[in-house]
C-alpha positions as CSV (number, residue, x, y, z in Angstrom):
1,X,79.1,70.2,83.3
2,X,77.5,72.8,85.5
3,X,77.3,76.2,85.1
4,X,79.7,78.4,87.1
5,X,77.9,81.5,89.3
6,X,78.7,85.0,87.1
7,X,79.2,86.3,90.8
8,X,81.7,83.4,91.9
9,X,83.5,83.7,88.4
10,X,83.5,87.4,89.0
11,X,85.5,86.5,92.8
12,X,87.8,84.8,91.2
13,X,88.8,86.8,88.6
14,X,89.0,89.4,91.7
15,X,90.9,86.6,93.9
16,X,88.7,88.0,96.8
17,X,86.4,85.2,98.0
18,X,83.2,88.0,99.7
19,X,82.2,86.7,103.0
20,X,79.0,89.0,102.9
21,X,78.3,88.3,99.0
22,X,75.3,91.4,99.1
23,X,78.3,93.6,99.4
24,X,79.2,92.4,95.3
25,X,75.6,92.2,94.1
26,X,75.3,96.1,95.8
27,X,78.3,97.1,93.7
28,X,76.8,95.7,90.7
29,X,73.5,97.2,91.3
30,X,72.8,100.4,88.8
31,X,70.7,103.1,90.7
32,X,68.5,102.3,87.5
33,X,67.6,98.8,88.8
34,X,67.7,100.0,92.4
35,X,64.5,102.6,91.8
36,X,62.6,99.6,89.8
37,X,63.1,97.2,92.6
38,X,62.6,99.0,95.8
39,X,64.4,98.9,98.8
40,X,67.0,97.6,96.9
41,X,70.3,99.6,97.6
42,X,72.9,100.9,94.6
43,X,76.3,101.2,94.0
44,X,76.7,104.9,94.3
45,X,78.0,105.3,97.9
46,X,80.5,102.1,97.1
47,X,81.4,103.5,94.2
48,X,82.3,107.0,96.0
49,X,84.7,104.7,98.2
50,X,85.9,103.1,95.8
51,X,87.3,106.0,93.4
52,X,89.0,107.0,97.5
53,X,90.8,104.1,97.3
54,X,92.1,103.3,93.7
55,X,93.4,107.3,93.7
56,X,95.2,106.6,96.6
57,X,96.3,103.1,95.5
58,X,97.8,104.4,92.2
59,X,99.0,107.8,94.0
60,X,101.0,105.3,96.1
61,X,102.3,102.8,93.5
62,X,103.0,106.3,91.5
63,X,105.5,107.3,93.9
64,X,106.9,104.4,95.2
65,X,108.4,103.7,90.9
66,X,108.8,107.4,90.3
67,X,109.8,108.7,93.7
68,X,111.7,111.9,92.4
69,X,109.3,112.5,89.3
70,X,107.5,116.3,89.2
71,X,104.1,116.4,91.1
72,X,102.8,117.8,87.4
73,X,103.9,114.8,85.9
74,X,102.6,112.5,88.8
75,X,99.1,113.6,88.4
76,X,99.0,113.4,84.5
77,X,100.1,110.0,84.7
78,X,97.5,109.3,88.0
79,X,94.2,110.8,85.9
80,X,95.2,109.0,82.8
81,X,95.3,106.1,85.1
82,X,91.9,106.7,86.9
83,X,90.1,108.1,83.6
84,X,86.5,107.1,82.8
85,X,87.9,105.1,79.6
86,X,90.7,103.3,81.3
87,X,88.7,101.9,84.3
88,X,85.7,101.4,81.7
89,X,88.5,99.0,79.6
90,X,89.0,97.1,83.3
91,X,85.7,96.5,84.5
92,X,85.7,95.4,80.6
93,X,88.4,92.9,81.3
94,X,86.6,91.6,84.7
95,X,83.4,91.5,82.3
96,X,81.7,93.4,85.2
97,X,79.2,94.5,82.2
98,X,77.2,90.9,81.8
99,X,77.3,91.5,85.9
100,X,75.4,94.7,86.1
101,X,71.6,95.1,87.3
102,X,70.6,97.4,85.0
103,X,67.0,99.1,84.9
104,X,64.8,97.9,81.9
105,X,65.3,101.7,79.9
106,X,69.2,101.4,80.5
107,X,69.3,98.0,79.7
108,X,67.2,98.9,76.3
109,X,69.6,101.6,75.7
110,X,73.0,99.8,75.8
111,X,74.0,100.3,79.4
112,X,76.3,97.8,79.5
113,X,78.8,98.7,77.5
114,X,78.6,102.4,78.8
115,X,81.9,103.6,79.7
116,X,80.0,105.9,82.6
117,X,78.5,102.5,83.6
118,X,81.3,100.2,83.7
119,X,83.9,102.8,85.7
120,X,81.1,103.3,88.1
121,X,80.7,99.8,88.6
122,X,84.7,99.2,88.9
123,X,84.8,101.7,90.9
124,X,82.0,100.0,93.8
125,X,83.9,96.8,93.3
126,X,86.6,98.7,94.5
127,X,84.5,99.9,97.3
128,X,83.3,96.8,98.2
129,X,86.8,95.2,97.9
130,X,87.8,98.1,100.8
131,X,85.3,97.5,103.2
132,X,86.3,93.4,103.1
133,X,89.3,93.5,102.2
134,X,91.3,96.9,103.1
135,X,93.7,98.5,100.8
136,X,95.9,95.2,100.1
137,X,92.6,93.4,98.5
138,X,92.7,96.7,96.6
139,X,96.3,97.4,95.4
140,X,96.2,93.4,94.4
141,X,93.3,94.1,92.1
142,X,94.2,97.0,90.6
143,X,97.9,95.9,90.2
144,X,96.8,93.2,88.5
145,X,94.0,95.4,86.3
146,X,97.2,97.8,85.6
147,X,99.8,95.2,85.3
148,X,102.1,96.3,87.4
């Protein structure tokens, strides 16, 4: 029996099959790892497109089940949704953390199981899900991730 490829487990887990497949390994590169293997690029401008995204994708699917809820109430329920912790526990259940390039000193120091680390990193998927994908490959993901 042959291994399976962490990054083709990792698509299907996602059901997003990456036609440019530098777009995942990007989002699973740690700025860390990036300045230790120059030119390499990180996942920090993904990951700023990616946090875009899932707020407007859980802002949407917020007010589509609660439609005459207060706004106050809306964006309690939309931070708890988005929080560090909670996207930390996803990119947990995606194992995006035995995915990561981590630099050596991060990697020493526990970096994959860093909550900062993983919601980062679930965050670029996101990102990298966006640019292939749109906002459908997105809402599936995260719908899935918040079982909706």
């Amino acid at each position: 029996m042959t291994a399976v490829d962490p990054l083709v487990a990792l698509t299907r887990r996602l059901g997003h099959a990456f036609a440019d497949p530098d777009l995942l390994t990007r989002a699973l590169t740690h700025p860390s790892w990036a300045n230790e293997h120059p030119p390499a690029g990180d996942n920090e401008s993904l990951a700023l497109l990616g946090d875009a995204a899932l707020a407007l994708v859980v802002a949407e699917h917020l007010l589509r089940v609660r439609p005459d809820a207060p706004v106050g109430v809306l964006t309690q329920e939309r931070a708890a949704l988005v929080s560090g912790a909670n996207l930390a526990r996803w990119a947990a259940d995606l194992d995006l953390g035995d995915r990561l390039r981590l630099g050596r000193g991060l990697e020493r120091d526990g970096g994959r199981t860093l909550e900062s680390v993983l919601a980062t990193a679930l965050e670029a998927v996101l990102g990298a899900l966006y640019l292939e994908g749109g906002l459908d490959a997105v809402r599936r993901v995260v719908a899935r991730l918040a079982l909706w």
